[in-house]
BAZA-393279 format. One record per residue: residue in three letters; x negated, y, z negated of N, C-alpha, C, O in turn. Coordinates in steps of 0.2 Angstrom, whole numbers, plus 2048, in hexadecimal, padded with zeros to 3 digits. Each point is the difference from the previous one (the first is absolute). Layout:
N
ALAXYZXYZXYZXYZ/...
***
This chain:
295
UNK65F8A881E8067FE7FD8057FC8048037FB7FE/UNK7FD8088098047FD8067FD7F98028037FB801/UNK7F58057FF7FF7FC8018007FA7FA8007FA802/UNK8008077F87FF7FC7FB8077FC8027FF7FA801/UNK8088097FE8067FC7FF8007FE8088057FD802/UNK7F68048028037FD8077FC7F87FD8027FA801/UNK7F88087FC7FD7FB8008027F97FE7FF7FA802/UNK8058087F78047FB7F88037FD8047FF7FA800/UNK8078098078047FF8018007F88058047FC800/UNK7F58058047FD7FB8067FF7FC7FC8027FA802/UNK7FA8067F88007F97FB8047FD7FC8007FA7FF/UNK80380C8008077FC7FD8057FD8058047FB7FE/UNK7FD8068078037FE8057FD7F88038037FB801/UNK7F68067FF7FC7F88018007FA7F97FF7FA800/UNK80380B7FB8017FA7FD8087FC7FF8027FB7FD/UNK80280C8068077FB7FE8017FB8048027FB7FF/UNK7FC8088078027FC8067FF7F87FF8057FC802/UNK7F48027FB8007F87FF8067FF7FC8037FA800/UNK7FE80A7FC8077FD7FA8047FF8038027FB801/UNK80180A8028047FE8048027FB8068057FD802/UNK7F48018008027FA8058017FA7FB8047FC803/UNK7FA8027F87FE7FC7FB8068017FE8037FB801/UNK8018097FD8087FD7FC8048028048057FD7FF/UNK7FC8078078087FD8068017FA8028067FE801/UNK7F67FF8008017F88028017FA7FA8037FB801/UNK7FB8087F58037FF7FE80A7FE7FF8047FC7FE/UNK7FC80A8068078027FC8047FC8068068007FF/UNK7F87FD8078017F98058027FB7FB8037FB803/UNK7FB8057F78007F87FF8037FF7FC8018037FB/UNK8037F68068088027FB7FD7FD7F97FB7FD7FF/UNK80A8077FE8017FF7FA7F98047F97FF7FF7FA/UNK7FD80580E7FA8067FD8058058008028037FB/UNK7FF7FE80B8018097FE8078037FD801806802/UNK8047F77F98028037FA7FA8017FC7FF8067FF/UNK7FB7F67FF7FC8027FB7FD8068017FD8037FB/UNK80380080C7FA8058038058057FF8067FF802/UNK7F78077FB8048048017FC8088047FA8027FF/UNK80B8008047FE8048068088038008047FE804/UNK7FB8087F8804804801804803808806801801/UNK7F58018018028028078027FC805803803805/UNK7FC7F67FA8057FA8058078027FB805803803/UNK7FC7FC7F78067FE7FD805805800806800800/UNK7F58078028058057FE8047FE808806801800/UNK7F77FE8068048008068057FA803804801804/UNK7F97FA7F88047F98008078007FC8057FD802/UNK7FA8057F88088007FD8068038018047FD7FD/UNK7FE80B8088038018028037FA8058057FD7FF/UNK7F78018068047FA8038017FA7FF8027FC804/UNK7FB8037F48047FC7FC8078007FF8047FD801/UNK7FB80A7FB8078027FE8068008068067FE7FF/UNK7F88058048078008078017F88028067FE800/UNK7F67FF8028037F78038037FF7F9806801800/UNK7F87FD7FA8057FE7FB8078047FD8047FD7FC/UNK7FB8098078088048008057FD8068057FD7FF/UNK7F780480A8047FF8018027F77FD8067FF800/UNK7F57FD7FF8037F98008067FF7FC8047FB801/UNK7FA80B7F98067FE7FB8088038048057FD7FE/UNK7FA8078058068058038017F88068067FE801/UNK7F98018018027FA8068037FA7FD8067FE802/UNK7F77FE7F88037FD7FC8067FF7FD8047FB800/UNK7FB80C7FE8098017FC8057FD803801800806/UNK8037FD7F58067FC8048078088018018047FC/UNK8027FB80A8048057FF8057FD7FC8007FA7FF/UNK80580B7FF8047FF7FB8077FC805801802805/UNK8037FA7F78057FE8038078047FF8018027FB/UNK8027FE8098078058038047FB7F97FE7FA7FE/UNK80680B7FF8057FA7FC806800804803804804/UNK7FE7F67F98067FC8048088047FF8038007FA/UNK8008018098058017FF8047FC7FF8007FA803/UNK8078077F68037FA7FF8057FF805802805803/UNK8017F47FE8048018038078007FF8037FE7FB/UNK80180680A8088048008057FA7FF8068027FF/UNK7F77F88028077FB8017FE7FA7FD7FE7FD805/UNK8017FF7F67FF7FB7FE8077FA8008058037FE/UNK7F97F58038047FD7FF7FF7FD7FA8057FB7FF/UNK7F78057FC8027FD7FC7F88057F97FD804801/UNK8047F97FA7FA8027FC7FA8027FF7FC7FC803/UNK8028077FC7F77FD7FF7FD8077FE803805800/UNK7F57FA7FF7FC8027FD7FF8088037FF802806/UNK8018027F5802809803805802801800806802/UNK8067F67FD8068038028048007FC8067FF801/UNK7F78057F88038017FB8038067FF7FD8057FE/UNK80C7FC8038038078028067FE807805803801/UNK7F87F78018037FF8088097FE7FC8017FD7FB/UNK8028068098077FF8008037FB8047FF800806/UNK8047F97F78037FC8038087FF8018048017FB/UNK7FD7FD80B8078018038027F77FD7FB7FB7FF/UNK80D8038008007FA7FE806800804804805800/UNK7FE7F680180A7FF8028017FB7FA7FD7FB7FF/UNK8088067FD8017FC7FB8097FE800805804802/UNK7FC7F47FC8088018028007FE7F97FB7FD7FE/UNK80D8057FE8028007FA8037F88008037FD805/UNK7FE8007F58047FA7FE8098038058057FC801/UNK7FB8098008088028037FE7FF8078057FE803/UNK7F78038017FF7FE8057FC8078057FC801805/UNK8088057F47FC8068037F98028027FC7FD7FE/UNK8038088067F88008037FD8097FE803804803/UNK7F97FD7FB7FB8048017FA8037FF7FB7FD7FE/UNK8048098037F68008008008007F98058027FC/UNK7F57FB8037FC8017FC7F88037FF7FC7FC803/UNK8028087FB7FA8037FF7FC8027FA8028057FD/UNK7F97F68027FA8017FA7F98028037FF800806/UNK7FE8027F57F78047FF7FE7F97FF8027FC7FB/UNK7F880380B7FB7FB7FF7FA8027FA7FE806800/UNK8007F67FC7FE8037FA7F77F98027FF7FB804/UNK7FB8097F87F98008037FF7F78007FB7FC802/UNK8088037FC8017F78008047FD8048007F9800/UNK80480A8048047FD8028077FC7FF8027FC804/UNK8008077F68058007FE8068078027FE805802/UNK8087F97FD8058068028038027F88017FC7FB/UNK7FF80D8078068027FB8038038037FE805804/UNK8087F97FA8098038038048007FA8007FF7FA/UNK80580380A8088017FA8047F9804803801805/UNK7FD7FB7F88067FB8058068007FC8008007FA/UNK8067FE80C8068007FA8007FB7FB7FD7FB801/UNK8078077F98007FD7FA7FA7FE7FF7FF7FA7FF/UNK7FC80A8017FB7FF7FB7FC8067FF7FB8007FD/UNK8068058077FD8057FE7F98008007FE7FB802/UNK8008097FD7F48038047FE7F97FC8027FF7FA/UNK7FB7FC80A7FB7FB7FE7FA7FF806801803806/UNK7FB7FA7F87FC7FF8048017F68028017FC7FB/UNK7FE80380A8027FA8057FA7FE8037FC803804/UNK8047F67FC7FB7FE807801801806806800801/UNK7F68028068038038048027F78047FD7FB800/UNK8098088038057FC8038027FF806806801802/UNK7F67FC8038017FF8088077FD802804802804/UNK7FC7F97FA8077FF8008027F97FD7FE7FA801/UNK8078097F98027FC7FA8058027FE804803802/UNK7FB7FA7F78058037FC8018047FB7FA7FF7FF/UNK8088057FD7FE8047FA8067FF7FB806801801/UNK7F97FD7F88077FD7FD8008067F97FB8017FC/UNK80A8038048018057FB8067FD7FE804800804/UNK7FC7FD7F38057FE7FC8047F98058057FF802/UNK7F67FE7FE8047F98038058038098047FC802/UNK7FA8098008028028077FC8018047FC8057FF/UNK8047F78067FA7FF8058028048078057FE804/UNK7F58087FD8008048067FA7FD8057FA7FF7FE/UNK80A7FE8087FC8008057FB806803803804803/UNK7F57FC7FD7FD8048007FC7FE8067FD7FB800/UNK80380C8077FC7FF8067FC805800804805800/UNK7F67FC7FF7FC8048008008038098007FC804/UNK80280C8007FD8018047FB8038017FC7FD805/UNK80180A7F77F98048038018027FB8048017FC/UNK7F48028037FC8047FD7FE8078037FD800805/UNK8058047F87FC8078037FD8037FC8018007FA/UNK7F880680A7FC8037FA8048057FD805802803/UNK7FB8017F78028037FA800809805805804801/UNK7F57FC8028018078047FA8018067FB7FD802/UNK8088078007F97FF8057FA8068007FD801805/UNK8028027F57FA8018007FD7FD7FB8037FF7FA/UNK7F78008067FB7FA7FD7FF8017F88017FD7FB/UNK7FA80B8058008017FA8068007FB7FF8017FA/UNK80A7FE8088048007FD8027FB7FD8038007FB/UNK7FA7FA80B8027F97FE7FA7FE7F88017FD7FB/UNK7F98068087FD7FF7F88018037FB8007FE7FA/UNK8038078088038047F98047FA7FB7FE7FE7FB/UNK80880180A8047FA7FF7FE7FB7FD8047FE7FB/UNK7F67FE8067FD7FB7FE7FD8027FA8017FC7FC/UNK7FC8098047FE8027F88057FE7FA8017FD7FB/UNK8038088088078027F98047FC8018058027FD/UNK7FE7F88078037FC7FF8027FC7FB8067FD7FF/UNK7F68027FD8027FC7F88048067FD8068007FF/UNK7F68077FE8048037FE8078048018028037FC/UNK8017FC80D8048028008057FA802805802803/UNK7FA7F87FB8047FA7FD8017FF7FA8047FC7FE/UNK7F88067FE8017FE7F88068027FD8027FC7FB/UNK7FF80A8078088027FC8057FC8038047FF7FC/UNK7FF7FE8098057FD8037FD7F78008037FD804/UNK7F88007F98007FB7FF7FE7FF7F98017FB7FE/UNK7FE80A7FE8007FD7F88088017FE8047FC7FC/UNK7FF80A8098077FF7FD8047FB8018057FF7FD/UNK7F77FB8088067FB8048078048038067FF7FF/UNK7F88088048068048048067FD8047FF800806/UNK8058007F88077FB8028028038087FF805803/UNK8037F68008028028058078058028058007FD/UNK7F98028088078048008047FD8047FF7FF806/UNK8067FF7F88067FE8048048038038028067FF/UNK8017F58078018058058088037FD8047FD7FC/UNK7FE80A8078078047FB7FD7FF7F88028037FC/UNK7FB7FA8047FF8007F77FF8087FC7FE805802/UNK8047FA7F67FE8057FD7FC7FE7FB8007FA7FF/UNK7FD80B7FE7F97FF7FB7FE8047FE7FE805804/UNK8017FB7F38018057FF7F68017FE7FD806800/UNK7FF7F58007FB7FF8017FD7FF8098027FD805/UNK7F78077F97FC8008088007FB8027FC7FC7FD/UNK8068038098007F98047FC8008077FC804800/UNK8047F98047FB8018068037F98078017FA7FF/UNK8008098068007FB8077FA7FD8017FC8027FC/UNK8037FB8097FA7FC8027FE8088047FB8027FE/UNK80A8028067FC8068037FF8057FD7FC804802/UNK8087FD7F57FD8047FD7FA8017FB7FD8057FF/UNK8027F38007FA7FF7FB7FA8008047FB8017FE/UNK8057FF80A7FC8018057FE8088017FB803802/UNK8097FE7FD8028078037FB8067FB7FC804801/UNK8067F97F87FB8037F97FB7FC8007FF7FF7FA/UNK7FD7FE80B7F97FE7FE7FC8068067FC805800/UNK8087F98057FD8038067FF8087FF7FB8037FF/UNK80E8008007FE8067FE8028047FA804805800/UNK7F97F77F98028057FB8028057FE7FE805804/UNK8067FD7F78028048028008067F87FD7FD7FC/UNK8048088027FE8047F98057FA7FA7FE7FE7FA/UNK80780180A8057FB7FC8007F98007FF7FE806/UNK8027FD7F68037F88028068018048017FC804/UNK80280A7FA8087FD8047FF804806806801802/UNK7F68028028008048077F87FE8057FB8017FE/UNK8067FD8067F97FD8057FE8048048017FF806/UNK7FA8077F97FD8058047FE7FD8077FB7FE802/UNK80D8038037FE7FF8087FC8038038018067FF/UNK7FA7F88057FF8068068038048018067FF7FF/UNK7FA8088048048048038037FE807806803802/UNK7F77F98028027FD8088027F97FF7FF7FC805/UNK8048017F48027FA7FE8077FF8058048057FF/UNK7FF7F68048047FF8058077FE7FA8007FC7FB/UNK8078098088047FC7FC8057FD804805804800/UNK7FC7F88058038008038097FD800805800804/UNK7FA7FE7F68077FD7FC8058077FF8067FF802/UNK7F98057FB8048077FF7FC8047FB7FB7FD7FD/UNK8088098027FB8057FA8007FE7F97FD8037FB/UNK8067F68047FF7FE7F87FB7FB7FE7FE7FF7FB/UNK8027FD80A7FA7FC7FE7FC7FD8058017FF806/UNK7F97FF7F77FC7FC8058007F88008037FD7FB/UNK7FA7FF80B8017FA8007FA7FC8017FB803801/UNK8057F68007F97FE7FF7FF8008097FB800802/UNK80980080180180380A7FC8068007FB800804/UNK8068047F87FD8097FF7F77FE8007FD802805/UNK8017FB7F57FD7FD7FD7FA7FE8077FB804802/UNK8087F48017FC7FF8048038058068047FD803/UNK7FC8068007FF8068057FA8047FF7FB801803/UNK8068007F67FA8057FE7FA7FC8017FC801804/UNK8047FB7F97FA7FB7FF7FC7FE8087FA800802/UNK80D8008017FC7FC8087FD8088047FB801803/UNK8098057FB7FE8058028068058047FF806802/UNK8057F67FF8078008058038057FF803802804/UNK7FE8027F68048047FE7FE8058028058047FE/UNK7F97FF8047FF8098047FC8018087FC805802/UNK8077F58027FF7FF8078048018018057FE7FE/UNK7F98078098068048038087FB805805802802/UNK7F77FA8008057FB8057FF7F78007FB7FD7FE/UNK80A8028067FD7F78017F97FE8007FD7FC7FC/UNK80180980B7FB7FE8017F98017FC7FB7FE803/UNK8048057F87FB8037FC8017F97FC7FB7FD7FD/UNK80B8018028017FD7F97FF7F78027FF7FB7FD/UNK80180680A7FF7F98057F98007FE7FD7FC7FC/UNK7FE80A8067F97FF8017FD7FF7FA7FA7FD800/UNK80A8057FB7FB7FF7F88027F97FD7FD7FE7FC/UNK8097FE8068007FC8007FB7FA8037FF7FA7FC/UNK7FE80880B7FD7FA8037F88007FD7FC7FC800/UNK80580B7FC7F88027FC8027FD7FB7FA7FF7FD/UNK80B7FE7FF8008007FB7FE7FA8027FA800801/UNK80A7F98017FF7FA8008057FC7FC806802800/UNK7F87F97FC8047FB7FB8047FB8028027FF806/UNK7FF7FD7F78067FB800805803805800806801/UNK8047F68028068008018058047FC803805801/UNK7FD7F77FB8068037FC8018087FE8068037FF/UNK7F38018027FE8057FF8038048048038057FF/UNK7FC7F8808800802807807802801802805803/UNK8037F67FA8088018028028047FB805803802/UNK7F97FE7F98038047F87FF808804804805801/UNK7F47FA8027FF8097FF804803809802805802/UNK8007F4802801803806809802800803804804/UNK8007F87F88078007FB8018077FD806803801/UNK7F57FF7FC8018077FC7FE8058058048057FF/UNK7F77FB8077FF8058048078028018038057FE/UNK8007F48088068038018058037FD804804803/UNK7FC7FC7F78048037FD7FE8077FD8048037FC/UNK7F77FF8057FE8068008028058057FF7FF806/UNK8048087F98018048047FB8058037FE8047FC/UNK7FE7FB8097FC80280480180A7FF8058047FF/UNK7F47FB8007FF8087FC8028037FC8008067FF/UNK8047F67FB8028027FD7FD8007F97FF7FB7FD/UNK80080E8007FC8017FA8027F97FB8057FD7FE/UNK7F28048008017F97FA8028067FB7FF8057FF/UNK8057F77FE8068037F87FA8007FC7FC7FB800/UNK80280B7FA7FE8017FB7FF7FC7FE8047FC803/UNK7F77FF7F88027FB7FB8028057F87FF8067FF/UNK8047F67FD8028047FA8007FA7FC8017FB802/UNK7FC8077F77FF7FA7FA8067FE7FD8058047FE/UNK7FB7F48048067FE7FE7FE7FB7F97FB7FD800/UNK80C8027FB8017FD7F97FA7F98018027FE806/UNK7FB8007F97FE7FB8008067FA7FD8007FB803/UNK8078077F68037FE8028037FC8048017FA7FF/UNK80280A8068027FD8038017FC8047FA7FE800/UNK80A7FC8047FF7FA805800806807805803802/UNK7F47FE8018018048078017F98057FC7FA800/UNK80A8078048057FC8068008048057FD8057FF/UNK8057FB8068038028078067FB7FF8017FB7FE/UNK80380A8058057FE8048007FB8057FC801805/UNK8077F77FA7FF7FA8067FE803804802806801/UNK7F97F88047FF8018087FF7F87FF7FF7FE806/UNK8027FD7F77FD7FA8038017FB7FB8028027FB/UNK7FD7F78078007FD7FB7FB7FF7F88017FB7FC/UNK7FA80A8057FB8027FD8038067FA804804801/UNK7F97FB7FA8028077FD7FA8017FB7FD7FC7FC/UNK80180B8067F78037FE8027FF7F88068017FE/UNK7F37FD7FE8008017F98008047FE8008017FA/
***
């Protein structure tokens, strides 16, 4: 019996052997050996198929790009910068001067409250003129600032910007004059600002921040308040914090003397005042510090 299967085996063994040398050297020659199949080469060759074309695909991948952060300061319009708050020097046919401040809207047009005309949207204006009812306002555009400094807020912003304009531009919302009364909702260039940026449960109150700067006095805020916030200025402890975030910020000129004007007049360590929701009514003023008077 032992010897029988010793025997099968020595013959079976002599005659594979010729097959075998007879198709290895097949499977040398291109475009033979897909058709040959031979399970026991394939079974050991495809695992190191599969690893060189993983790693290749893993090495290819493009890495992903960092997104861009927008920037803090712009001089004038442009594409992403819808929400950016712009600063203007405007002088009145009387000869008077002061800020003016509109929402850059995703085309590059501005909406504001300007006097005697009330929330309109405007082409933006580097330096020209603006004629409401036959009265021509000299208009100098100085800077732009982002809306906030954190990003996912600016998009939020950018999303809902049409709908949180639509109530105060289908009404053509009257401007508020200054001392003026009215018995209808009216809006400043820093109020109708004020209720884009921060909504509020009501049209006539602007839900501030809680660390919103009021540095005018406990009744209202001013478009000075406004950009402190903006630049970041408003809850640095001294000069010199408020020096350094300055040189971080950059910008224009113009920017550069406004915000180092306002430091100074800042009292060093001195808690920032509450903000508290004011009438959207109202014309929000400071008290003269200058020849400028905030909208």
């Amino acid at each position: 019996m032992n010897f029988s299967l010793r025997a099968m085996t020595k013959t079976t063994m002599h005659r594979l052997i010729p097959s075998l040398l007879f198709v290895l050297p097949l499977l040398a020659l291109p475009g033979l050996a897909p058709a040959v199949s031979f399970s026991g080469v394939a079974a050991v060759a495809q695992p190191d198929t599969s690893r060189r074309a993983t790693k290749a695909t893993k090495t290819s991948r493009p890495v992903a790009a960092k997104p861009i952060r927008a920037p803090a300061v712009v001089t004038s319009t442009g594409p992403g910068q819808a929400g950016y708050v712009h600063y203007w020097l405007i002088t009145a046919p009387d000869g008077s001067q002061e800020m003016q401040i509109g929402i850059e809207l995703p085309d590059q047009r501005i909406a504001w409250s300007f006097p005697g005309a009330g929330v309109r949207v405007a082409p933006f204006i580097a330096d020209g003129v603006y004629e409401v009812h036959d009265q021509r306002y000299t208009v100098q555009h100085r800077y732009g600032l982002r809306p906030y400094r954190n990003e996912p807020a600016v998009a939020r912003l950018q999303t809902n910007l049409q709908q949180r304009m639509k109530y105060w531009l289908d009404n053509a919302t009257p401007y508020c004059e200054l001392n003026g009364v009215s018995r209808e909702v009216c809006v400043s260039c820093f109020g109708f600002a004020a209720q884009i940026l921060y909504p509020g449960k009501s049209r006539m109150y602007a839900d501030f921040p809680r660390d919103f700067p009021r540095t005018g006095g406990a009744d209202y805020h001013t478009t000075e308040d406004l950009l402190l916030y903006l630049a970041g200025l408003h809850a640095l402890p001294n000069a010199e914090a408020r020096q350094r975030r300055m040189e971080q910020l950059g910008g224009p000129p113009a920017l550069r003397e406004e915000l180092t004007r306002l430091s100074a007049e800042i009292i060093d360590n001195r808690p920032t005042a509450v903000a508290v929701s004011t009438p959207a009514k109202r014309r929000l003023r400071a008290p003269a510090k200058s020849a400028l008077h905030p909208g």
